[in-house]
Steps between C-alpha positions, in 0.01 A plus 500: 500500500304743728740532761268765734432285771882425575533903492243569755603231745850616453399868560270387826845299612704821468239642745626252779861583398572267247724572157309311277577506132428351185742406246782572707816414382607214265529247795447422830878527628535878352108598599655399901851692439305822367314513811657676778480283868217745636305413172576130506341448874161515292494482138324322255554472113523291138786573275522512162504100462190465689370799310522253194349209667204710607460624146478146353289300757368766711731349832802639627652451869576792727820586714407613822570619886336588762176358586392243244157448643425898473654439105266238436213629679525859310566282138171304582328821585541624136385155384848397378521132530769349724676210588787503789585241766506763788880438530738792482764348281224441214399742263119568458397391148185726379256475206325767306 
């Protein structure tokens, strides 16, 4: 699983101030603790159990904050497929 279009996204988020970060953590409830509240205002991730999903069917959903347009946009930009419902309680479900 060629996972460089995920990196460059993420690294193009960090520009606007984002932690982004693949892998992170085992779940979703210890990626959130780990973060500090500064860190949490924009973030966006996959943990370790989305890691596996995205190594099996190439789809994983992200945790986010911030601006999930400017997310979604920047993903699109680097021709990751997304899905999302443009609500902020959803996460945004990509595809490699």
């Amino acid at each position: 699983m060629d996972k460089s279009k995920i990196t460059k996204a993420f690294r193009e988020l960090r520009k606007y101030g984002y932690v982004a970060k693949q892998n992170f953590w085992c779940c979703q409830s210890c990626a959130w603790a780990d973060l500090t509240d500064k860190e949490a205002e924009k973030a966006v991730f996959y943990h370790e159990q989305d890691n596996q999903d995205l190594k099996e069917d190439g789809t994983c959903h992200l945790a986010w904050s911030g601006d999930g347009q400017l997310i979604v946009e920047t993903l699109r930009k680097h021709e990751i497929k997304v899905d999302w419902d443009g609500t902020n309680n959803t996460r945004i479900r990509i595809e490699l």
